[in-house]
Biopython code that builds the backbone (N, CA, C, O; Angstrom):
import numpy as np
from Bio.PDB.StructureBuilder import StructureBuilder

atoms = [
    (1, "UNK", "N", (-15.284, -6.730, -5.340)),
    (1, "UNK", "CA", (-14.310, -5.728, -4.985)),
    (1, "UNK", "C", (-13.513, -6.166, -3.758)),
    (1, "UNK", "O", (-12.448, -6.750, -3.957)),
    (2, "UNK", "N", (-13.941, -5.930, -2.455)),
    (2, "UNK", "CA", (-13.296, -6.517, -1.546)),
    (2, "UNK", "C", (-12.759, -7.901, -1.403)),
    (2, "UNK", "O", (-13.639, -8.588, -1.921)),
    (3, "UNK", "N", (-11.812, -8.699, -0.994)),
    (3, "UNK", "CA", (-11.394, -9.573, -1.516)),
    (3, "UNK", "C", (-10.823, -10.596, 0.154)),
    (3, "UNK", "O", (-10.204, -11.661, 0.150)),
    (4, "UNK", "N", (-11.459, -9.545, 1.804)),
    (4, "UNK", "CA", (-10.395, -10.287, 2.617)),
    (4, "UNK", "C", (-11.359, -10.607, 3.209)),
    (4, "UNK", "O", (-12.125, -9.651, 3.086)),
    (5, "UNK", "N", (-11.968, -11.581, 3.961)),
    (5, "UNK", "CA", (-12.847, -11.610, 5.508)),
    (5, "UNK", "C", (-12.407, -11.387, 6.546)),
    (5, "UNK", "O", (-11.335, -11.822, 6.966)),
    (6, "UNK", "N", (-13.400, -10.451, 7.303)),
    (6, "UNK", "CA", (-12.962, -9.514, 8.012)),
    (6, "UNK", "C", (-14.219, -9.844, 9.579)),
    (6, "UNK", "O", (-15.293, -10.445, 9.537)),
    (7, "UNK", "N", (-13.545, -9.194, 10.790)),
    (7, "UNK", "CA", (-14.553, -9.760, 11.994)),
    (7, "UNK", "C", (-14.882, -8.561, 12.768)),
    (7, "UNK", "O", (-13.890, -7.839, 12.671)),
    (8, "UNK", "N", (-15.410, -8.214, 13.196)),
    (8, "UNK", "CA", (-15.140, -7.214, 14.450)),
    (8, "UNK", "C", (-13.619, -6.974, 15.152)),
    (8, "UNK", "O", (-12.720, -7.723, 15.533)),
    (9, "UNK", "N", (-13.727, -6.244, 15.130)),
    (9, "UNK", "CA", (-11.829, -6.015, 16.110)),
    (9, "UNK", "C", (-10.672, -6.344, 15.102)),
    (9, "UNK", "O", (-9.522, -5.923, 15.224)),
    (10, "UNK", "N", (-11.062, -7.038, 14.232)),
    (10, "UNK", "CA", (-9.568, -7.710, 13.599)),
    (10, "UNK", "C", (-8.298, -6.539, 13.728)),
    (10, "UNK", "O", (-8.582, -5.345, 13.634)),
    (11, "UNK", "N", (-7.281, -6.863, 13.889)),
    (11, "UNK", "CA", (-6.323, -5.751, 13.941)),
    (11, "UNK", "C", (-5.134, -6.374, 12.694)),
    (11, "UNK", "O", (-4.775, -7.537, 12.879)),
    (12, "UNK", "N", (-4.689, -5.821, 11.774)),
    (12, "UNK", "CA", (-3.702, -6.435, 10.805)),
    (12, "UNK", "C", (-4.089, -7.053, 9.520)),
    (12, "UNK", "O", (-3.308, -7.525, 8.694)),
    (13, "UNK", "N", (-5.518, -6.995, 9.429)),
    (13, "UNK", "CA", (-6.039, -7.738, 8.137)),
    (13, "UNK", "C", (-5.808, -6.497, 7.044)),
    (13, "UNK", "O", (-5.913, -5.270, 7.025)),
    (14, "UNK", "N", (-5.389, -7.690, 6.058)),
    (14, "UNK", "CA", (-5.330, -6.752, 5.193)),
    (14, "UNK", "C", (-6.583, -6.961, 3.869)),
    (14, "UNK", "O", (-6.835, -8.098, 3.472)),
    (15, "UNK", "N", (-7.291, -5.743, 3.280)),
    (15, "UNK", "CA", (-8.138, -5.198, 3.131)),
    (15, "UNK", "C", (-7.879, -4.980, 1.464)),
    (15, "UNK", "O", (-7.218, -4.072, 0.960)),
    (16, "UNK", "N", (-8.327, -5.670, 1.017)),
    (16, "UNK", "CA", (-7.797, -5.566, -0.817)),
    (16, "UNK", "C", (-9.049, -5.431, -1.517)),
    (16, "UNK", "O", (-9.795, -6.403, -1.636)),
    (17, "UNK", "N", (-9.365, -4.192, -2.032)),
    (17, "UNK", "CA", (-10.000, -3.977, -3.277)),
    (17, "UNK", "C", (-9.699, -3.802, -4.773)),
    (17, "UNK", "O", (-9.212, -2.709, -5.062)),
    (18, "UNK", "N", (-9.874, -4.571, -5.664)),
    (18, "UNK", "CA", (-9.479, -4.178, -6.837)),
    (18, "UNK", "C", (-11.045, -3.132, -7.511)),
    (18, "UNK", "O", (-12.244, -3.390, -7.404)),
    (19, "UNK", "N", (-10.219, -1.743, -8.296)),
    (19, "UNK", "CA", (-10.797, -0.892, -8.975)),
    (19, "UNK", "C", (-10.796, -1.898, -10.650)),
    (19, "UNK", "O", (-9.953, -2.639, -11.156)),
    (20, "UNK", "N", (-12.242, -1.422, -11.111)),
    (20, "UNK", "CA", (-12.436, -1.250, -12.206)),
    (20, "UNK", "C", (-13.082, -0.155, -13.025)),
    (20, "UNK", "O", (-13.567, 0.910, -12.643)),
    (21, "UNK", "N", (-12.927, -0.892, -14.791)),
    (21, "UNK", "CA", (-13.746, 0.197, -15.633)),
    (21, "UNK", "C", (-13.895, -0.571, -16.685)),
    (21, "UNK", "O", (-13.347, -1.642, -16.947)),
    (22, "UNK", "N", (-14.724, 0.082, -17.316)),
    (22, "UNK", "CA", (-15.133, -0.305, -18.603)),
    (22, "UNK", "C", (-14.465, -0.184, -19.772)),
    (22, "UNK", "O", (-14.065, 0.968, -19.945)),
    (23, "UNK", "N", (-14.168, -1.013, -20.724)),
    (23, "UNK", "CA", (-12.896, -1.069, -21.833)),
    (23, "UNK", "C", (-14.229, -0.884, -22.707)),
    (23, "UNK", "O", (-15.423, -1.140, -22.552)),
    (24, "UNK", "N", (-13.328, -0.242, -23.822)),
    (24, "UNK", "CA", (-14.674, -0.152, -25.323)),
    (24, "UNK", "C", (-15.426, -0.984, -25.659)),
    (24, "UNK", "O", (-16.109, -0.539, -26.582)),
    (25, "UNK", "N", (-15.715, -2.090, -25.385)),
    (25, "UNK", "CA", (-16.149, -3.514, -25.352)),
    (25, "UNK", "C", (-17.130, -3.640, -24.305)),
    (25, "UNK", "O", (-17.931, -4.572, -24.373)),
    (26, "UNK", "N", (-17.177, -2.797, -23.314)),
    (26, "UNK", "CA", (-18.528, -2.601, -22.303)),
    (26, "UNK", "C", (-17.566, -3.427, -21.083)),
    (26, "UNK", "O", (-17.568, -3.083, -19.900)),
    (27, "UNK", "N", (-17.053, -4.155, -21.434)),
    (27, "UNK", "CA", (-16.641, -5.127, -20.379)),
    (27, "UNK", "C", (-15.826, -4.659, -19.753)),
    (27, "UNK", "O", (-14.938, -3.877, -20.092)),
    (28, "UNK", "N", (-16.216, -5.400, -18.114)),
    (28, "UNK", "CA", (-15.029, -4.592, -16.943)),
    (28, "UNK", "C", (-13.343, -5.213, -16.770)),
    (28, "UNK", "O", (-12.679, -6.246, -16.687)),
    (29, "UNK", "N", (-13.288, -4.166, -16.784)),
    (29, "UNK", "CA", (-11.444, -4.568, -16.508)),
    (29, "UNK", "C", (-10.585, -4.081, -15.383)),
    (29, "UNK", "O", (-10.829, -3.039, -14.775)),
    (30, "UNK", "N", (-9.356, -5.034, -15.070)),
    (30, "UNK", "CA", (-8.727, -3.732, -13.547)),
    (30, "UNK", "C", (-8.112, -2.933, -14.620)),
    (30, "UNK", "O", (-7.717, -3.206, -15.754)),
    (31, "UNK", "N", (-8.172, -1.360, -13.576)),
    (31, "UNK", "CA", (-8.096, 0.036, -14.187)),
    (31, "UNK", "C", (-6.310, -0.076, -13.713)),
    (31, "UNK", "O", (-5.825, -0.781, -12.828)),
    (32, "UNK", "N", (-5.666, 0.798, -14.569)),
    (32, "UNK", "CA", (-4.631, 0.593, -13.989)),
    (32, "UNK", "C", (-4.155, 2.078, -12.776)),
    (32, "UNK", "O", (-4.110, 3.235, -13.195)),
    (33, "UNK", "N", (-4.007, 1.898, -12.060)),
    (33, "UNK", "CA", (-4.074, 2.497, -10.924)),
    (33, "UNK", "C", (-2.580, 2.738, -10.615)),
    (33, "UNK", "O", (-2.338, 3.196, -9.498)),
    (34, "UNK", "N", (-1.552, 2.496, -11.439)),
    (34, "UNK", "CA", (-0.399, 2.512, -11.037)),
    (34, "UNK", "C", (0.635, 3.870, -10.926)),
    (34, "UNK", "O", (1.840, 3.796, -10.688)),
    (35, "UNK", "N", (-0.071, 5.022, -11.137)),
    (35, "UNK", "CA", (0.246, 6.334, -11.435)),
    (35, "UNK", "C", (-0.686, 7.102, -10.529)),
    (35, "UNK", "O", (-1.353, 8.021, -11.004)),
    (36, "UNK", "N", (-0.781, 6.743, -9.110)),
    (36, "UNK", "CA", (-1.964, 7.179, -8.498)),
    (36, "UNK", "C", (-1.221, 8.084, -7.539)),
    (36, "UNK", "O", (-0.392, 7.497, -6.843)),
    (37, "UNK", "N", (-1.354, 9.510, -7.337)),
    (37, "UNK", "CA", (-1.028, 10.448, -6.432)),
    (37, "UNK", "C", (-1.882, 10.175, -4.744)),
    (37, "UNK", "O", (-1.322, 10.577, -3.724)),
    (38, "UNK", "N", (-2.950, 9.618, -4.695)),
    (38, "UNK", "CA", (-3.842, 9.468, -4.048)),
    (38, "UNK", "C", (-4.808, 8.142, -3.994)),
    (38, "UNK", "O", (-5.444, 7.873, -5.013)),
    (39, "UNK", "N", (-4.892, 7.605, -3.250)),
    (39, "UNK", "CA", (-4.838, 5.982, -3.366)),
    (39, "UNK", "C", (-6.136, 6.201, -1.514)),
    (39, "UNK", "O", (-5.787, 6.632, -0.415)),
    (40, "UNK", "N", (-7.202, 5.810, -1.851)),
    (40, "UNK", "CA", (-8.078, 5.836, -0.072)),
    (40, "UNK", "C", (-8.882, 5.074, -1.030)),
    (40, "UNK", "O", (-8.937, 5.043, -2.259)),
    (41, "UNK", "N", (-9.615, 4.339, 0.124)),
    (41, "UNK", "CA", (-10.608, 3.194, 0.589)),
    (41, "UNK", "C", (-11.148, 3.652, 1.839)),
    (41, "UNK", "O", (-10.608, 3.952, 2.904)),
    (42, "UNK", "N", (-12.658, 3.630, 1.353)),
    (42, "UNK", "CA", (-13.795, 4.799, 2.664)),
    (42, "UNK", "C", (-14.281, 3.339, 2.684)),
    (42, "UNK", "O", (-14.392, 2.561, 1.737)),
    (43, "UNK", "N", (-14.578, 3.131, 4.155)),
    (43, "UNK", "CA", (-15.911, 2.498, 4.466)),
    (43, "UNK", "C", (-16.676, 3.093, 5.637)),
    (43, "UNK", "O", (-16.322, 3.889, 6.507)),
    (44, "UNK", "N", (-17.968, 2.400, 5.379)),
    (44, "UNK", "CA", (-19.270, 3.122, 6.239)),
    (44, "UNK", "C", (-19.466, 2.284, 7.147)),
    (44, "UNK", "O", (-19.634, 1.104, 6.837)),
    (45, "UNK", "N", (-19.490, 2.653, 8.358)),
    (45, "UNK", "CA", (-20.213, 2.071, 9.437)),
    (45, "UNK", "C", (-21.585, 1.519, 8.995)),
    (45, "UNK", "O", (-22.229, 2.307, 8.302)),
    (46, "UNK", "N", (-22.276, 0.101, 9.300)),
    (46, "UNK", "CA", (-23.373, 0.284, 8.811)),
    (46, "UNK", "C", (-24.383, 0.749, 10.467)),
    (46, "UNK", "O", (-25.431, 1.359, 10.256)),
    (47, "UNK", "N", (-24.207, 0.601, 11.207)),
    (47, "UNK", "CA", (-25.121, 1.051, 12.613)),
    (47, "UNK", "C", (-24.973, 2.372, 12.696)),
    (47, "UNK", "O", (-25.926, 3.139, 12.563)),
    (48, "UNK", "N", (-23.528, 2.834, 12.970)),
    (48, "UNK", "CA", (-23.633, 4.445, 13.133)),
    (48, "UNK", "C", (-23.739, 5.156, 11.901)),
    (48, "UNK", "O", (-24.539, 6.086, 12.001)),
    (49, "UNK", "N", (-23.038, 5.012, 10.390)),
    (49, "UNK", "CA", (-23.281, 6.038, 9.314)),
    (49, "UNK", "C", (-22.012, 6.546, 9.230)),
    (49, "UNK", "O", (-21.803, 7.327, 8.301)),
    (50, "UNK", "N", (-20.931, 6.236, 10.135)),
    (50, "UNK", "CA", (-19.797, 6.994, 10.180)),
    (50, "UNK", "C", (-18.761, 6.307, 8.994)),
    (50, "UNK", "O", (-18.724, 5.097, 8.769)),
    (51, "UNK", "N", (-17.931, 7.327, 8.287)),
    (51, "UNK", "CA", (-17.352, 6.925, 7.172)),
    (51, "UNK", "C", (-16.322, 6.975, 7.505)),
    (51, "UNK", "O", (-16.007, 8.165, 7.543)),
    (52, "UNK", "N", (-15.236, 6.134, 7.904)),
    (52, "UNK", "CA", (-13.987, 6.213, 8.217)),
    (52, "UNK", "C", (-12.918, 6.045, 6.218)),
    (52, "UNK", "O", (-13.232, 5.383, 5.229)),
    (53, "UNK", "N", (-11.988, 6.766, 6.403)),
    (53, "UNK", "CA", (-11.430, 6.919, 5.275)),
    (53, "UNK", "C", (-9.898, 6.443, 5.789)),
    (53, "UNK", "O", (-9.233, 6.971, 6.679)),
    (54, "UNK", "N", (-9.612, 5.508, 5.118)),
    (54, "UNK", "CA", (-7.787, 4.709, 5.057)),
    (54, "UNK", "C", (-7.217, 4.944, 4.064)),
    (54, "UNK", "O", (-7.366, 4.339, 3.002)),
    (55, "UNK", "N", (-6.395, 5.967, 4.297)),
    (55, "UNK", "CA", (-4.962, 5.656, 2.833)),
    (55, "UNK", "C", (-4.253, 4.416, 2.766)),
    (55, "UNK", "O", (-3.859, 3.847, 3.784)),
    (56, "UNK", "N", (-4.052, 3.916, 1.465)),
    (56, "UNK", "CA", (-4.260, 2.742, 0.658)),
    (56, "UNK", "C", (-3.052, 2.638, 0.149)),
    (56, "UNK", "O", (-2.375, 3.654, -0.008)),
    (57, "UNK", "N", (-2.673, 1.639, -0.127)),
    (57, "UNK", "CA", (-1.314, 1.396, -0.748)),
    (57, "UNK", "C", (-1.762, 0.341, -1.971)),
    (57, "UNK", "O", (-2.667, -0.480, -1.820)),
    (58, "UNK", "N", (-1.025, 0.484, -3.151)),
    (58, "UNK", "CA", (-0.680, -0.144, -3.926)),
    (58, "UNK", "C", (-0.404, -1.995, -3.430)),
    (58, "UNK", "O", (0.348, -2.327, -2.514)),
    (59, "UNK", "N", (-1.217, -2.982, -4.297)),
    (59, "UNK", "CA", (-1.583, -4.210, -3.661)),
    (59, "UNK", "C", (0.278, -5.103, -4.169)),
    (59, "UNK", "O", (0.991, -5.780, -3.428)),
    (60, "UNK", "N", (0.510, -4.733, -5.570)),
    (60, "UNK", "CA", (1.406, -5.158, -6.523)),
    (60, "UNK", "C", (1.865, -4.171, -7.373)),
    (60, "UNK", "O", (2.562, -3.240, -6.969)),
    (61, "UNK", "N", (1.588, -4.282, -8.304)),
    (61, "UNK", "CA", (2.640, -2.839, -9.210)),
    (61, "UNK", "C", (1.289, -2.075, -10.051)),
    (61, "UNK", "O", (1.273, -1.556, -11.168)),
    (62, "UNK", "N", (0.415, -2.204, -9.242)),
    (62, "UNK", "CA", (-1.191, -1.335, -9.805)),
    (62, "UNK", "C", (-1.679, -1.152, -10.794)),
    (62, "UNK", "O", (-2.479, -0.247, -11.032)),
    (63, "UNK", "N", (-1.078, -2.414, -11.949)),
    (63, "UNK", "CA", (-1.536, -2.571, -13.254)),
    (63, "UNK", "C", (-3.200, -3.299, -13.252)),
    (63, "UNK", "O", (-4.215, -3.251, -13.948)),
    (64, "UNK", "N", (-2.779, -3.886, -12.162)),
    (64, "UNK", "CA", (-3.986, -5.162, -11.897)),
    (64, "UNK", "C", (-5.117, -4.506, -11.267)),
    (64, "UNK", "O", (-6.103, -5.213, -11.060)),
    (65, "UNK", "N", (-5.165, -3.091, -10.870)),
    (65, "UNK", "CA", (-6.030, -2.473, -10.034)),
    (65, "UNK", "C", (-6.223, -2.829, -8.337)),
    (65, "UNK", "O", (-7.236, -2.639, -7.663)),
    (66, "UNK", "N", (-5.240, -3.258, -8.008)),
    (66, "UNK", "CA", (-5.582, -3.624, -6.315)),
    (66, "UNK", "C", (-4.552, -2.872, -5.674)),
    (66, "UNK", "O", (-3.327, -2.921, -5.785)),
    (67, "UNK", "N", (-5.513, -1.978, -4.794)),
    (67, "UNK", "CA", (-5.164, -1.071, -3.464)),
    (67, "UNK", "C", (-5.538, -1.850, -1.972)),
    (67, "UNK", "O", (-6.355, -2.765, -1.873)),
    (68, "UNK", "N", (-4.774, -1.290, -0.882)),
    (68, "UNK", "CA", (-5.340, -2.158, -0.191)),
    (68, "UNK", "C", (-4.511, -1.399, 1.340)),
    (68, "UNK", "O", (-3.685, -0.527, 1.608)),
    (69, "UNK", "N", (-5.168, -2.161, 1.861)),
    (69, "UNK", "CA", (-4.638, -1.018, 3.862)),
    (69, "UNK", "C", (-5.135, -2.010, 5.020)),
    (69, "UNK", "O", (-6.275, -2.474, 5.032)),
    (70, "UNK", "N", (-4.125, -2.300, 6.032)),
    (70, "UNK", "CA", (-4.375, -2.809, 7.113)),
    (70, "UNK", "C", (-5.270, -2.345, 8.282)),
    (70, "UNK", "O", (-5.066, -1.273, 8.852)),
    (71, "UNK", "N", (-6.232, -3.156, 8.608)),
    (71, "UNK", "CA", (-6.918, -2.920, 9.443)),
    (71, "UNK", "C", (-6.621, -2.696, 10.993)),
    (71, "UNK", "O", (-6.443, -3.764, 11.580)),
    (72, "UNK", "N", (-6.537, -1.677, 11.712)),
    (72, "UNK", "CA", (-6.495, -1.485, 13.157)),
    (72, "UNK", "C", (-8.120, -2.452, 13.630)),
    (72, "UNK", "O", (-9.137, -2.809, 13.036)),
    (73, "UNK", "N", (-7.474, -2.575, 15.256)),
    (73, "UNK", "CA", (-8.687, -3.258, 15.954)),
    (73, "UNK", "C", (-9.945, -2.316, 16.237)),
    (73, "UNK", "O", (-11.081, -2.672, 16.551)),
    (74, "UNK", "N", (-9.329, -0.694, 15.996)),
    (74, "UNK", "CA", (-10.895, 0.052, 16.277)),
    (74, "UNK", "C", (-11.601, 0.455, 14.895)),
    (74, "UNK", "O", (-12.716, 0.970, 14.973)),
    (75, "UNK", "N", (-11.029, 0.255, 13.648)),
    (75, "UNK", "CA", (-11.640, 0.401, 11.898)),
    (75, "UNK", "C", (-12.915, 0.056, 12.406)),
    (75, "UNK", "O", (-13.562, 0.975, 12.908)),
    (76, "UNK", "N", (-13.558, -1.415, 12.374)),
    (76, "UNK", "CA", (-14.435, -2.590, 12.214)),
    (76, "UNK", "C", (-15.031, -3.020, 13.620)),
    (76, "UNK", "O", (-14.718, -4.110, 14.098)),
    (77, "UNK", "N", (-16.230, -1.818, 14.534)),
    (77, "UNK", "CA", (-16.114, -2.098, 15.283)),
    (77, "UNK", "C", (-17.911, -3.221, 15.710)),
    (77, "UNK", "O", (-18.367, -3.771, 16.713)),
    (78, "UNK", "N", (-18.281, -3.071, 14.505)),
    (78, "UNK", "CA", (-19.869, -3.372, 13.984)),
    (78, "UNK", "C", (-19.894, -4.432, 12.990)),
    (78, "UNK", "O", (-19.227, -4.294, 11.964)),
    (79, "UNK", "N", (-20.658, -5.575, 13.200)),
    (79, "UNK", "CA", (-20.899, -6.364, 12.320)),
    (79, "UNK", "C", (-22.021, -5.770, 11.224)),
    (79, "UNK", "O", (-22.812, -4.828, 11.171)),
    (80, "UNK", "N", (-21.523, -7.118, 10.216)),
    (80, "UNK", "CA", (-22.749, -6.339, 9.509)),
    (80, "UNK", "C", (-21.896, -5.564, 7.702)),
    (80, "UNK", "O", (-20.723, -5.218, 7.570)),
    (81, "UNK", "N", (-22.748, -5.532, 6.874)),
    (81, "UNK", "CA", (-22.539, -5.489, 5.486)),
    (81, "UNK", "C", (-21.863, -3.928, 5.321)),
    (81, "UNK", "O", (-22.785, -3.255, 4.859)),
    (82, "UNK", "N", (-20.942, -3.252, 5.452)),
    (82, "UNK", "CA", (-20.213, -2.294, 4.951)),
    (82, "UNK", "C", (-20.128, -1.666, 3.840)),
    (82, "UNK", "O", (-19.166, -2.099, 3.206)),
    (83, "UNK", "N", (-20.728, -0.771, 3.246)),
    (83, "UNK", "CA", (-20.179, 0.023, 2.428)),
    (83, "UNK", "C", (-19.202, 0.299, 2.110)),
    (83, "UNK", "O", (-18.455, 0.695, 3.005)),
    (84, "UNK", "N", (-18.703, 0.259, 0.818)),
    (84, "UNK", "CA", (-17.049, 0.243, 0.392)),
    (84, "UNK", "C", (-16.550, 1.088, -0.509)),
    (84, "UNK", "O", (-17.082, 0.698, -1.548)),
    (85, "UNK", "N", (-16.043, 1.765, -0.714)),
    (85, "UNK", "CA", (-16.113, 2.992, -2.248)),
    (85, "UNK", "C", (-14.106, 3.249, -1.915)),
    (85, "UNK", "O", (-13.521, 3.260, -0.832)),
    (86, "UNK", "N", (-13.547, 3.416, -3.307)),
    (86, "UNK", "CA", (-12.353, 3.997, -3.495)),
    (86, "UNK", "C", (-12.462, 5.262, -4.086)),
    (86, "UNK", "O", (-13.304, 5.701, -4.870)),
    (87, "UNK", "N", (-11.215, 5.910, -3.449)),
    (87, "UNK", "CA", (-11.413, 7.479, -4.256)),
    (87, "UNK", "C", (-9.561, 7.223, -4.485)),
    (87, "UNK", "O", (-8.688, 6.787, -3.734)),
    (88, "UNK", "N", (-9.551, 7.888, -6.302)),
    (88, "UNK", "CA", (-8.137, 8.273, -6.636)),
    (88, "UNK", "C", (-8.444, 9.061, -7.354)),
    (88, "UNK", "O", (-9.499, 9.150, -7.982)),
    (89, "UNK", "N", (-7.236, 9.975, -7.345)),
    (89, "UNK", "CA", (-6.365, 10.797, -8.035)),
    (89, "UNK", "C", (-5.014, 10.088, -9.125)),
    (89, "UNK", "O", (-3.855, 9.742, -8.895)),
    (90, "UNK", "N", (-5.734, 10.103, -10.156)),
    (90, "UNK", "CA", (-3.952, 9.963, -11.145)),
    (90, "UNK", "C", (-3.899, 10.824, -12.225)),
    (90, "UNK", "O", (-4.741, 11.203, -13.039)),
    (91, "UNK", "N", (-2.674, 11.059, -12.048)),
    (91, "UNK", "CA", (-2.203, 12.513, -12.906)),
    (91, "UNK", "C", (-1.991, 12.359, -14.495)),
    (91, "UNK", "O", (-1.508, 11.337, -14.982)),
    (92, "UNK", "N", (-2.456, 13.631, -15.367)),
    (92, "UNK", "CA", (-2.139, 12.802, -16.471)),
    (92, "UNK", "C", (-3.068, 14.342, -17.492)),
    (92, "UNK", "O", (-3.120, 15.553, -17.278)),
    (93, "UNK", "N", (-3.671, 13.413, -18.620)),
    (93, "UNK", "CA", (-4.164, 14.920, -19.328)),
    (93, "UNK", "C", (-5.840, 14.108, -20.115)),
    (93, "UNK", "O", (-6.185, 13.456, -21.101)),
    (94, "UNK", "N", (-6.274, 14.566, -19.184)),
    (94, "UNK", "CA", (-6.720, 14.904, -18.138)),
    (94, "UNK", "C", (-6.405, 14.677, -16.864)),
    (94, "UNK", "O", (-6.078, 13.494, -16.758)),
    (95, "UNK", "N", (-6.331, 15.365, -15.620)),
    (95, "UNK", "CA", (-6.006, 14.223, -14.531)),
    (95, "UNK", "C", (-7.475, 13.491, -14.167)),
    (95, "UNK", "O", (-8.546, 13.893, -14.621)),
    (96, "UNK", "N", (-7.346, 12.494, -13.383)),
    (96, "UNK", "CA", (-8.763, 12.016, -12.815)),
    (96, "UNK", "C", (-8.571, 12.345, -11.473)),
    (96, "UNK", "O", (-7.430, 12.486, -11.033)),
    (97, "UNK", "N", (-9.686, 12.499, -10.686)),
    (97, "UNK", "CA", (-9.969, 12.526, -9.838)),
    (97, "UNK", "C", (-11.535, 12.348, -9.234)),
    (97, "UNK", "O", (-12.451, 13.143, -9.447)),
    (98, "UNK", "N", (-11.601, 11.449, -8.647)),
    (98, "UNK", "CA", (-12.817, 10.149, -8.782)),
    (98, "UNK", "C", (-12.938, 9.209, -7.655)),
    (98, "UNK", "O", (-12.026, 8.913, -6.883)),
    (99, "UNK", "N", (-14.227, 8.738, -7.630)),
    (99, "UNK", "CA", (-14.322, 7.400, -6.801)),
    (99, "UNK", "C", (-15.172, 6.255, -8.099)),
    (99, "UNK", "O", (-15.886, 6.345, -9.097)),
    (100, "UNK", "N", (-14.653, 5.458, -7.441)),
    (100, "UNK", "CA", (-15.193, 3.660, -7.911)),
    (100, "UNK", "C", (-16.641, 4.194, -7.831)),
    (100, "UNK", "O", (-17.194, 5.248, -7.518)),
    (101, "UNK", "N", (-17.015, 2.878, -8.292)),
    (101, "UNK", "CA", (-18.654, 2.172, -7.764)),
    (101, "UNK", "C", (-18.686, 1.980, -5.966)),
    (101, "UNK", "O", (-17.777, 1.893, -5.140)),
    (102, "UNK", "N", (-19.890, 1.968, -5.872)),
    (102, "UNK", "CA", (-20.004, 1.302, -3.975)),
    (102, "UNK", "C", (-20.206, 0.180, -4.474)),
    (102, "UNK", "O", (-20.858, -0.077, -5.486)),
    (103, "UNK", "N", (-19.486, -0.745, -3.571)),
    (103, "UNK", "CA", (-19.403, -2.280, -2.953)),
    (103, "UNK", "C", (-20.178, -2.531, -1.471)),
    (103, "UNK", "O", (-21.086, -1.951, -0.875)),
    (104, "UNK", "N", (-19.340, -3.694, -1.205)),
    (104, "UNK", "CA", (-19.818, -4.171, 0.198)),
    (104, "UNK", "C", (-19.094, -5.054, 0.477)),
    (104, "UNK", "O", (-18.842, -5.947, -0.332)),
    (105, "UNK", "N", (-18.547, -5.010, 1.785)),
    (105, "UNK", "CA", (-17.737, -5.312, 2.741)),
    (105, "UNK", "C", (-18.646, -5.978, 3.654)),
    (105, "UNK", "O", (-19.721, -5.465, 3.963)),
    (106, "UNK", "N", (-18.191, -7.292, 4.174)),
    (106, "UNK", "CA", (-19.030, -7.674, 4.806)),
    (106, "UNK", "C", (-18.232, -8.633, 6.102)),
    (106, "UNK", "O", (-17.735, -9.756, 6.018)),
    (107, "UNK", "N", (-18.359, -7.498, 7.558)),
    (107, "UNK", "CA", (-17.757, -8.086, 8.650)),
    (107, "UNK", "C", (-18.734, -8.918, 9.468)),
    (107, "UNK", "O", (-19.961, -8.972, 9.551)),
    (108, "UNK", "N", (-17.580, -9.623, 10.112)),
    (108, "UNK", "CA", (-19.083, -10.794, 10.704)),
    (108, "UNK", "C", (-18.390, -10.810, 12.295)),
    (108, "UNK", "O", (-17.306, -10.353, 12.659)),
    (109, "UNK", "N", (-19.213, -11.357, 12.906)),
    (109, "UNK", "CA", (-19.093, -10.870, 14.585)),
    (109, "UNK", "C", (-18.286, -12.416, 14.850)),
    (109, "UNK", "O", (-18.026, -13.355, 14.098)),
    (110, "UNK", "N", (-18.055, -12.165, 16.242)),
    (110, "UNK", "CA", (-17.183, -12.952, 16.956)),
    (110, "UNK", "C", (-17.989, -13.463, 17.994)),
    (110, "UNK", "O", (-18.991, -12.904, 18.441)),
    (111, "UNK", "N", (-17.426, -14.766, 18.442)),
    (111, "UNK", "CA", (-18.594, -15.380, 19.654)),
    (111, "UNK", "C", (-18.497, -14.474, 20.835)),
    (111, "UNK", "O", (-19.202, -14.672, 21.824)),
]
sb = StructureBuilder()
sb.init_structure("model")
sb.init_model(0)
sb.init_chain("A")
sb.init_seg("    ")
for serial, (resi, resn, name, xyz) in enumerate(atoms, 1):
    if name == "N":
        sb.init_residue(resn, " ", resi, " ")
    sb.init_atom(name, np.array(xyz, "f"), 0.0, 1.0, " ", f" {name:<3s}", serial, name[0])
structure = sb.get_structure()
């Protein structure tokens, strides 16, 4: 899922997850995400527990499933394996409204 390496502090990284799902075939595919009212990427602190939530932008034209959001220097302030989950909304009949699978994000410290 996550796709950038990431450090403590980084400020400007950008942060790309591609969403999937399962096609009739069992097999995973990117979902197309391109009709999304609501587009966030939560991650978890892993020391404190705290879940910071980033609205997400569209990576390319969201056929491919990748959302994605720049990192400030105070996001990522803990090394260490991150919890990662997307939540969308896309409109439609049914609408969805949903999160991904959890991932892992994995920031690594600085000398």
């Amino acid at each position: 899922m996550p796709v950038e390496k990431l450090h403590v502090g980084d400020a400007g990284t950008t942060v790309v997850v591609q969403v999937v799902e399962e096609n009739s075939l069992g097999v995973l595919v990117a979902a197309d995400v391109s009709t999304a009212t609501t587009m966030e990427i939560k991650v978890q602190d892993p020391v404190t527990g705290i879940t910071l939530t980033k609205t997400a932008a569209l990576k390319t034209d969201g056929l491919d499933g990748r959302i994605k959001f720049d990192s400030l220097a105070t996001d990522f302030g803990n090394s260490g394996p991150w919890p990662i989950q997307t939540h969308l909304i896309i409109p439609g009949s049914p609408e969805w409204d949903g999160h991904s699978d959890k991932d892992t994000l994995l920031v690594w410290d600085n000398l």
